[in-house]
Backbone bond lengths (Angstrom), bond angles and torsions (degrees), N, CA, C in turn:
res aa  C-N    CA-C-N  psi(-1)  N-CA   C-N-CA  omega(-1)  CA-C   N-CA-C  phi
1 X - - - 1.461 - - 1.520 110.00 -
2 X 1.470 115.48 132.50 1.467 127.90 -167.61 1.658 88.89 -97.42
3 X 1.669 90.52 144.41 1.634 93.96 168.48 1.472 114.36 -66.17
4 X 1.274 146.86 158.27 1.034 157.88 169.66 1.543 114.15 -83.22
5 X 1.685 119.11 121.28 1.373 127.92 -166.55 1.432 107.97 -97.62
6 X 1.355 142.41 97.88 1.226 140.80 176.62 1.729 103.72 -87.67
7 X 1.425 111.53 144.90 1.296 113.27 -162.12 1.771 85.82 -97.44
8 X 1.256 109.69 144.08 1.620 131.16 169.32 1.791 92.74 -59.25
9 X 1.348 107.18 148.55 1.371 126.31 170.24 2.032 107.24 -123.46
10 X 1.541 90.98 156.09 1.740 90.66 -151.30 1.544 93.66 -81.52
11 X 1.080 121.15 137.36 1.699 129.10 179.33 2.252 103.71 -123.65
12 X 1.242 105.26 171.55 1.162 103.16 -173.40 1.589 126.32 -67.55
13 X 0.846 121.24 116.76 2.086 125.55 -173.93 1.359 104.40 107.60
14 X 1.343 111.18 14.89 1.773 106.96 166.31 1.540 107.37 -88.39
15 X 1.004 115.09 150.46 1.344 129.66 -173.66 1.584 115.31 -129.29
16 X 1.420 105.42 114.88 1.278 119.33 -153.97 1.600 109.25 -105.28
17 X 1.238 142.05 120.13 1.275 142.01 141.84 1.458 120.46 -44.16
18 X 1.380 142.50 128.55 1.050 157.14 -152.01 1.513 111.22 -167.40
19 X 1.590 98.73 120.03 1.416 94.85 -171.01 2.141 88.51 -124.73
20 X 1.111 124.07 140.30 1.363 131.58 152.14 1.556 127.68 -95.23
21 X 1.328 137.81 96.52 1.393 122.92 173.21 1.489 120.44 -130.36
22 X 1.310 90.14 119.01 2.057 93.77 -177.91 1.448 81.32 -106.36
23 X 1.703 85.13 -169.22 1.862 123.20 -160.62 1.817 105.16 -55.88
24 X 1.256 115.70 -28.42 1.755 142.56 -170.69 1.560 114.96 -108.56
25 X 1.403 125.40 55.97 1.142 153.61 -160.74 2.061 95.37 -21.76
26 X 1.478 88.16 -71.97 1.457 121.65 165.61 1.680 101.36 -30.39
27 X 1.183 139.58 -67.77 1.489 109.04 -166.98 1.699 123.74 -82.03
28 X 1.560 115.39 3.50 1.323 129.20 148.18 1.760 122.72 -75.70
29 X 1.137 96.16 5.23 1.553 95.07 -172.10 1.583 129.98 -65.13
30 X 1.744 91.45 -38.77 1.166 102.05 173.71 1.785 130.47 -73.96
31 X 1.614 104.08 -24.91 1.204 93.70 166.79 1.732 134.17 -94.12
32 X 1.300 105.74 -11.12 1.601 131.85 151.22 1.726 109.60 -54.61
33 X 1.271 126.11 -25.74 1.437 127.64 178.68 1.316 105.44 -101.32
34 X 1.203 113.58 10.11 1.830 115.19 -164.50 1.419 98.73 -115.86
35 X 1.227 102.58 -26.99 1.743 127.95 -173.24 1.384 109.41 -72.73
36 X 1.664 125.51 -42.55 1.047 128.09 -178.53 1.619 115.27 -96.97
37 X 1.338 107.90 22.16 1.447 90.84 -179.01 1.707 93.42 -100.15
38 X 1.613 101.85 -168.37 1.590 113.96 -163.38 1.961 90.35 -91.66
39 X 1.522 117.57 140.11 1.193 138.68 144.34 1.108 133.59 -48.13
40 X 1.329 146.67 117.17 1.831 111.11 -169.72 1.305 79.62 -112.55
41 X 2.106 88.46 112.61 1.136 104.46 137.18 1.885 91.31 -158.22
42 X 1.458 89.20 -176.91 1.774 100.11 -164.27 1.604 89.50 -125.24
43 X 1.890 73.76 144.58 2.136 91.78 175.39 1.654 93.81 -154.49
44 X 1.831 107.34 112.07 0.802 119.83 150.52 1.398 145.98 -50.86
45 X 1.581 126.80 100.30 1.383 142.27 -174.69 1.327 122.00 -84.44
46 X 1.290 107.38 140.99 1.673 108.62 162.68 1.479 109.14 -58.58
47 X 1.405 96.66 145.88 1.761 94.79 165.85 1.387 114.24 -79.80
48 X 1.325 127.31 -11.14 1.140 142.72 172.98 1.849 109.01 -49.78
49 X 1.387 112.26 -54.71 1.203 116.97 -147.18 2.216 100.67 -156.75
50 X 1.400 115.34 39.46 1.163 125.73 155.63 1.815 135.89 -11.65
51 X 0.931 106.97 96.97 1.833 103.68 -178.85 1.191 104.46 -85.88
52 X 1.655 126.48 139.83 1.569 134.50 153.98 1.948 96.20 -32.59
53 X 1.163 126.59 163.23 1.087 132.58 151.14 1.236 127.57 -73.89
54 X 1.046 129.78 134.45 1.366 136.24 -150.41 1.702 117.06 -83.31
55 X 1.854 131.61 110.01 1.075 129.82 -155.61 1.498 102.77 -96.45
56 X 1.676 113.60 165.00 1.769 117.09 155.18 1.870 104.56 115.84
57 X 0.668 125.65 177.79 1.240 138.00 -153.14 1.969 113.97 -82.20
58 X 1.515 102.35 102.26 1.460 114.34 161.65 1.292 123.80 -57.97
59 X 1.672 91.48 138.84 1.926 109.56 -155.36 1.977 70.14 -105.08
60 X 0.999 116.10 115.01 1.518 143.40 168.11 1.682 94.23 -53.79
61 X 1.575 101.21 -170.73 1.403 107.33 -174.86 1.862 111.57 -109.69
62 X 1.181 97.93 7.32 1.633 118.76 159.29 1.193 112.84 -99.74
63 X 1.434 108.92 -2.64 2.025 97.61 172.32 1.809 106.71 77.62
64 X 1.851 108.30 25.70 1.587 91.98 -157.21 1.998 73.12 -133.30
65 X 1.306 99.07 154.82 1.344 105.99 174.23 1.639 104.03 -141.38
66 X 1.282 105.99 159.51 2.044 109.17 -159.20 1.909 89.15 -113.32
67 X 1.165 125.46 135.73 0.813 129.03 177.95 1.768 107.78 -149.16
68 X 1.808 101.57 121.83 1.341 93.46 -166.14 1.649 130.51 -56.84
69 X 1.345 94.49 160.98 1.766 100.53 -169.31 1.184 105.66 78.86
70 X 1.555 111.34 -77.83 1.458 115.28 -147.45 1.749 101.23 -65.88
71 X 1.470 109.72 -19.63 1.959 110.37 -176.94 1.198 92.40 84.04
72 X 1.638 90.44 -170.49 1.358 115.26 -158.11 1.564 103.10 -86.81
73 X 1.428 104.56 154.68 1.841 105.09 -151.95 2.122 78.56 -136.54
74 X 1.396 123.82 140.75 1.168 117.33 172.88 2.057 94.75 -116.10
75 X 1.384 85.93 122.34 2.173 95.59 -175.02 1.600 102.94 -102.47
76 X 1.500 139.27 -6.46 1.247 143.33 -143.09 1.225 77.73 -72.76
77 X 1.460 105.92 138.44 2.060 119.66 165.38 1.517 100.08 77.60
78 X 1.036 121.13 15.04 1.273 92.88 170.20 1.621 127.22 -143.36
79 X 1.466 131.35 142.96 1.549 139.57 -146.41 1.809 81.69 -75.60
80 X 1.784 102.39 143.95 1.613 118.53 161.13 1.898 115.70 -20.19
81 X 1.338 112.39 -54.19 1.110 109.09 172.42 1.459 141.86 -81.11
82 X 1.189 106.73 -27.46 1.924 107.39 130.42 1.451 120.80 -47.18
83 X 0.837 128.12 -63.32 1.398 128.35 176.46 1.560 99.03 -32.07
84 X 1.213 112.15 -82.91 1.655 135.88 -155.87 1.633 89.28 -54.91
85 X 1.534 136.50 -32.86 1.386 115.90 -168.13 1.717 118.08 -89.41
86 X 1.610 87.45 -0.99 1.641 104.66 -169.74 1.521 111.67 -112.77
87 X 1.389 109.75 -18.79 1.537 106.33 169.15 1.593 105.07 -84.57
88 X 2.026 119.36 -30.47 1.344 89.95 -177.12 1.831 124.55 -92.74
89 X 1.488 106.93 9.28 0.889 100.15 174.57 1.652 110.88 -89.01
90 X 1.097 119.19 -6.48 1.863 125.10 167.76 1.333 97.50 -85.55
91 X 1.260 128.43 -31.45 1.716 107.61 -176.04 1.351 103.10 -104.11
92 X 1.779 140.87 20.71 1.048 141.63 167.54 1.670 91.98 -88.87
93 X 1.496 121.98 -6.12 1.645 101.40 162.59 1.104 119.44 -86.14
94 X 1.423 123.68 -0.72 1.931 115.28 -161.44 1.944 87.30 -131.80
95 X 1.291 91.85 -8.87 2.018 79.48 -168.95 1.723 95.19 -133.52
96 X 1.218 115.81 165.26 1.110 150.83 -143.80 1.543 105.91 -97.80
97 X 1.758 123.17 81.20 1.785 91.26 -166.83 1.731 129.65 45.91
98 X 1.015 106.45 33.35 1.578 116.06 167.30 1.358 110.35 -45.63
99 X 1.534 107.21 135.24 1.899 118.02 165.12 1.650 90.53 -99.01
100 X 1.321 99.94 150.09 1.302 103.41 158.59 1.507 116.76 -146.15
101 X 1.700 107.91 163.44 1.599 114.77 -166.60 1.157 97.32 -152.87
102 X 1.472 99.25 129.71 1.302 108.51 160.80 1.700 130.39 -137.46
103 X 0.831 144.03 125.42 1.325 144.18 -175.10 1.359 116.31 -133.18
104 X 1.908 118.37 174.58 1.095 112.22 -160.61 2.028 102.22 -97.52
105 X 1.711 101.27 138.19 1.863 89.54 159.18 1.163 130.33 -110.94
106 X 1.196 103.85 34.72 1.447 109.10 -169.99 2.080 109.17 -155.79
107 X 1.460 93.79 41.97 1.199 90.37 -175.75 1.267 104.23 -90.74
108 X 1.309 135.72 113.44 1.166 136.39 -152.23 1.824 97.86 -124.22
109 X 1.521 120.71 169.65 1.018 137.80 -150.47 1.563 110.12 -172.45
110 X 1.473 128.34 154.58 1.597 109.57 177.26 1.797 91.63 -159.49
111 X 1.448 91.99 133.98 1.886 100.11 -174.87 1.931 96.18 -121.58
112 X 1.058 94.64 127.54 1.619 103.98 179.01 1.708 106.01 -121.87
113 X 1.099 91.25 168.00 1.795 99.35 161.93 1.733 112.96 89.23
114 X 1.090 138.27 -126.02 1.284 150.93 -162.01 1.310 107.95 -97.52
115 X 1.368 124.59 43.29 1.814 123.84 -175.20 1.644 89.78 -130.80
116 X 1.581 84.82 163.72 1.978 81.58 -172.56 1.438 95.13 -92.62
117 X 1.351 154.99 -29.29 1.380 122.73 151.64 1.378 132.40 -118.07
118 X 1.792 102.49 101.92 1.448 109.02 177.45 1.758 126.34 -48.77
119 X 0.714 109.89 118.23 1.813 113.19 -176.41 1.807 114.42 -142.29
120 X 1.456 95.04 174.92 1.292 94.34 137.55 1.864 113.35 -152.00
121 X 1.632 89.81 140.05 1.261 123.27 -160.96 1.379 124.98 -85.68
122 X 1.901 119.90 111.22 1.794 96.22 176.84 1.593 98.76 -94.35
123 X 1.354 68.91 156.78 2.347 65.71 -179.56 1.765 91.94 -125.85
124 X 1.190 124.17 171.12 1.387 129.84 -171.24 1.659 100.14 -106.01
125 X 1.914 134.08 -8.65 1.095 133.74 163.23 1.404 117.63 -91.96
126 X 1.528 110.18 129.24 1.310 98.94 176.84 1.730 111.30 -90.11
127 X 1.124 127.19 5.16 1.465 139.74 161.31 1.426 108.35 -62.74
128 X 1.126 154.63 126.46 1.246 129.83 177.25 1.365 100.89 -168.51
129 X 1.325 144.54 103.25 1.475 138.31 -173.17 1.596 101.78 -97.27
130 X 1.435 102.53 160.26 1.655 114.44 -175.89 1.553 119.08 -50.42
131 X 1.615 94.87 -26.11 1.622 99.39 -178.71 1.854 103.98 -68.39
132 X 1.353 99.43 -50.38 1.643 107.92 -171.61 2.049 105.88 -56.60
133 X 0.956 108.32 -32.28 1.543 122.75 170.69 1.344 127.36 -49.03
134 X 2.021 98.81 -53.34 1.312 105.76 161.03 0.873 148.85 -61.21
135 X 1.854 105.65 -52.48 1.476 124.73 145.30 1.597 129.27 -27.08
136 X 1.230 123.76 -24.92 1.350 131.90 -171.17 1.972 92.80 -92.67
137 X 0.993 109.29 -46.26 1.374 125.51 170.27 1.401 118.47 -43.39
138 X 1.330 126.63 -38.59 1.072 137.86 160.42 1.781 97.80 102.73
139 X 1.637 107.22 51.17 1.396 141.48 -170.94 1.934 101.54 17.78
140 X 1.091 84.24 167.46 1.904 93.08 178.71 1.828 130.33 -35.47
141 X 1.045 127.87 145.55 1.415 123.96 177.38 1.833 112.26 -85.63
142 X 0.784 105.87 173.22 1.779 105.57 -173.20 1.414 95.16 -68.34
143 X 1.423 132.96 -16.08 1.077 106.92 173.94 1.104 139.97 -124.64
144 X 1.444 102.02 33.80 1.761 141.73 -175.31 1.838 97.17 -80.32
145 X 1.705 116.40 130.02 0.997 126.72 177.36 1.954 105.45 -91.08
146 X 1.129 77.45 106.75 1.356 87.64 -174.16 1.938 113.97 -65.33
147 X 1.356 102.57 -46.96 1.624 101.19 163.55 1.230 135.87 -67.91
148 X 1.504 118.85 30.77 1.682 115.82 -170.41 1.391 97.37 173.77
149 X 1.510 98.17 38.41 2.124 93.95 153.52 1.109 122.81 -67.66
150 X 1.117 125.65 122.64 1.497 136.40 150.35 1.632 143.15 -25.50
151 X 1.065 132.63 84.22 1.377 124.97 -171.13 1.599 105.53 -122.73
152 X 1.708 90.91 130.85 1.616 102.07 -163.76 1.550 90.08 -107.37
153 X 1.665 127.88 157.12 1.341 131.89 161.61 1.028 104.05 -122.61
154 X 1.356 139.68 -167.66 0.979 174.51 -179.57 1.556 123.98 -171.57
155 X 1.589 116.95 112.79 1.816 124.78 -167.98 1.673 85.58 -80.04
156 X 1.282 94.09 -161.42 1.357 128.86 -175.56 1.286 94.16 -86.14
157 X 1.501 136.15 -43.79 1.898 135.82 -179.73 1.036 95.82 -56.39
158 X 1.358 134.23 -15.92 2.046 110.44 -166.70 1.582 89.08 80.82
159 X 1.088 120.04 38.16 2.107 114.53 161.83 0.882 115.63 -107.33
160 X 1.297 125.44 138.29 1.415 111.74 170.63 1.738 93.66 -108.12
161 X 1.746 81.57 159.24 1.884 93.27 170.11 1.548 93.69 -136.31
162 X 1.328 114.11 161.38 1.216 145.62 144.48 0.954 153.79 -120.95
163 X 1.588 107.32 146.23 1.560 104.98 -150.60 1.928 104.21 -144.06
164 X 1.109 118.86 127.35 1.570 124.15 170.71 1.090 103.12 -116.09
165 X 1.569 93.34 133.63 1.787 121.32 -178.01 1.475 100.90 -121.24
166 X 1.178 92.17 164.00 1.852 113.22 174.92 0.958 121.64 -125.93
167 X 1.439 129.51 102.06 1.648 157.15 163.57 1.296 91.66 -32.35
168 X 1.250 128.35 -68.46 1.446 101.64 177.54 1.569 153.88 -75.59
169 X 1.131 97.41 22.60 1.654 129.48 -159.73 1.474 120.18 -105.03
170 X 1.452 132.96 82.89 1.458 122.56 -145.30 1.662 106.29 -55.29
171 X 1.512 123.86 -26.58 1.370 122.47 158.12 1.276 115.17 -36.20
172 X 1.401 135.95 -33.81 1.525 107.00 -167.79 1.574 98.88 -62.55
173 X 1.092 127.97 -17.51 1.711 129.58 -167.61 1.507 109.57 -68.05
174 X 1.350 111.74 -13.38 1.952 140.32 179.59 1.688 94.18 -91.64
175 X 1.180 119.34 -47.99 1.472 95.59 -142.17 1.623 95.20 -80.70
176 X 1.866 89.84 151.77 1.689 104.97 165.91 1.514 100.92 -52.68
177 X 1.244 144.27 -44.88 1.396 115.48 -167.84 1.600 125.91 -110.06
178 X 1.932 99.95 45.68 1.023 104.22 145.92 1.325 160.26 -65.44
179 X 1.702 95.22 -24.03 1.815 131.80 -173.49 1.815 83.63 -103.60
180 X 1.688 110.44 115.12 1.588 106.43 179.11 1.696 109.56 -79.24
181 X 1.141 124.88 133.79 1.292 125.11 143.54 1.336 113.99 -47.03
182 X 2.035 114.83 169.01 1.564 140.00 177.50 1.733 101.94 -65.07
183 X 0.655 133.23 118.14 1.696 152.48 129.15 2.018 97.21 110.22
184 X 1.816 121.68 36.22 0.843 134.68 152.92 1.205 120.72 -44.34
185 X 1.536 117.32 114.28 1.697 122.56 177.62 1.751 119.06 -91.10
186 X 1.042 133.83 114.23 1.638 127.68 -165.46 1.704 97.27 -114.86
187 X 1.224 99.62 138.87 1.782 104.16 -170.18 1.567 89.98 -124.97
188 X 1.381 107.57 139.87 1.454 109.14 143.75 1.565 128.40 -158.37
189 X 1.731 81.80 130.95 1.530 102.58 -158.56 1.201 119.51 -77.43
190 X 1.546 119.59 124.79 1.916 144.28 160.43 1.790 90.73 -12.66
191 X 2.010 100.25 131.87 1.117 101.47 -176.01 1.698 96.51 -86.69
192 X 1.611 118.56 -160.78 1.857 112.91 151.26 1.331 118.47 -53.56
193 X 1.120 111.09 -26.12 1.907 111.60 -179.01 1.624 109.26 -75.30
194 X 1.070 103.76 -21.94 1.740 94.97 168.43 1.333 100.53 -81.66
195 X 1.528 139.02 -62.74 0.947 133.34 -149.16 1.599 105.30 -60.26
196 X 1.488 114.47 -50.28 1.770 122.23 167.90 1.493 96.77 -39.82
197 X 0.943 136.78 -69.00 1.505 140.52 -133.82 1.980 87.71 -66.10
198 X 1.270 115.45 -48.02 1.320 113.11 -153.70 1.458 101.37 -94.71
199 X 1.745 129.28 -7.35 1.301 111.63 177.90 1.669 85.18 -83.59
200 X 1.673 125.78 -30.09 1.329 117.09 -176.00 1.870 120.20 -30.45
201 X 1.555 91.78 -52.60 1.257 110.45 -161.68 1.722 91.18 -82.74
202 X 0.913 127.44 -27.57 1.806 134.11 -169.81 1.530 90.47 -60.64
203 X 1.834 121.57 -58.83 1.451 129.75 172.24 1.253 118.93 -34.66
204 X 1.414 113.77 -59.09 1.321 126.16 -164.86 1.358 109.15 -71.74
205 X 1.247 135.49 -45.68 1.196 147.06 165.71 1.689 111.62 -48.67
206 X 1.212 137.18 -43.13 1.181 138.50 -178.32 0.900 108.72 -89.55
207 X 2.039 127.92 -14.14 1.284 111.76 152.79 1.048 132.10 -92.74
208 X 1.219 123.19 -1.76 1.553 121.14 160.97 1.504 124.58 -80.41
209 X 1.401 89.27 -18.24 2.010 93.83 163.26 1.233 109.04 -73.46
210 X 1.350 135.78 -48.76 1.701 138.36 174.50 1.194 75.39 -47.61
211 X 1.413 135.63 -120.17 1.636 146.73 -96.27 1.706 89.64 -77.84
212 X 1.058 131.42 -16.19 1.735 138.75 160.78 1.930 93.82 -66.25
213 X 0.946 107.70 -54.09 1.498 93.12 177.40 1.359 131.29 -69.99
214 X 0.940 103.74 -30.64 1.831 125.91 173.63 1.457 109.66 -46.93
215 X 1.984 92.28 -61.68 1.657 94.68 179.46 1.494 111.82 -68.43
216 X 1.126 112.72 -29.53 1.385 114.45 -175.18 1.505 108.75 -61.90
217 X 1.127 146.11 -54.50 1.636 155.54 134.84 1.032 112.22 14.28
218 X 1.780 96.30 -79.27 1.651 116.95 -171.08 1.404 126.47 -50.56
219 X 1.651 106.45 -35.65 1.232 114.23 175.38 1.295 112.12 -94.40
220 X 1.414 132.84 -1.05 1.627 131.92 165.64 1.596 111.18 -70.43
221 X 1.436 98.56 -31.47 1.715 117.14 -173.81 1.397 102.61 -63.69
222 X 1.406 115.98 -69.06 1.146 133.27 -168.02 1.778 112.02 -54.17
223 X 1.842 123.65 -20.07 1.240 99.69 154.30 1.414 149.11 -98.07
């Protein structure tokens, strides 16, 4: 049994790509150039692993976004392809057999902990399972616990839940929160071999400060 992929629905501060093209390239132009400009809004990056800022049309706090000619279009609740069947039948009044597209630019994602590059990531699919997440991450470090990653959500209430899965467990391929939701946090926590490794070095370090002190002593004595 395959996990089941529910498509994200557009909520307010999503930022949508939108493309318009009928038979007359030229009278879609303007909202295809409206599409690629920058959104103002801000998304904090790792320095590790930096995203362009994310371009195309802000879902307001009515869930409604203004798009020229065609006006203001309200998308709240509803999956990319709702969107796309409801903006082109409003701009099949001002345009010519219009195609329309829309997708997400700001589907964002964030991998912390024991992966070789911690970030957070927009990706241009809103399909995206924990494996594809990691992989972008540049998958786990040797001392990433692979049986008890961390995955944080956040609903629509402002709740968070949590949930640890196991990479090695043919169930994660079952669980609902295999396919990640928009602004999904994935942790994964230092096995005992990190923790050994760093009191190792914690030892070593405090003994080279003693035997630095020792000599340091010996030769205070000696004048």
């Amino acid at each position: 049994m395959k996990a089941l992929f529910q498509e994200p629905t557009i909520k307010p501060d999503d930022i949508l790509s939108i493309s318009i093209y009928t038979i007359d390239p030229n009278t879609s132009m303007v909202v295809n150039q409206l599409s690629t400009q920058s959104a103002p809004t801000a998304i904090a990056m790792s320095s590790i692993a930096a995203s362009p800022t994310p371009t195309g049309f802000l879902v307001d706090k009515n869930g409604e976004i203004q798009i020229s000619v065609v006006g203001r279009v309200r998308l709240l609740g509803l999956t990319t392809f709702q969107a796309r069947d409801l903006i082109q039948d409003i701009a099949a009044k001002s345009y010519n057999n219009p195609t329309v597209q829309v997708r997400y630019s700001n589907f964002k994602i964030t991998v912390l902990g024991e992966v070789t590059r911690p970030a957070t990531y927009t990706v241009p699919n809103e399909k995206l399972s924990i494996l594809d997440a990691l992989g972008l991450a540049g998958d786990l470090t040797i001392y990433g616990r692979r049986e008890n990653v961390l995955l944080i959500r956040e609903n629509d209430n402002k709740e968070r839940s949590l949930v640890r899965l196991d990479l090695n467990s043919t169930k994660l391929f079952e669980s609902p929160y295999f396919y990640l939701r928009q602004n999904d946090v994935i942790y994964v926590e230092p096995n005992k071999g990190k923790a050994a490794s760093l009191n190792v070095a914690r030892t070593q370090t405090i003994a080279l400060i003693g035997t630095a002190l020792t000599v340091l002593i010996t030769l205070i004595s000696r004048l």
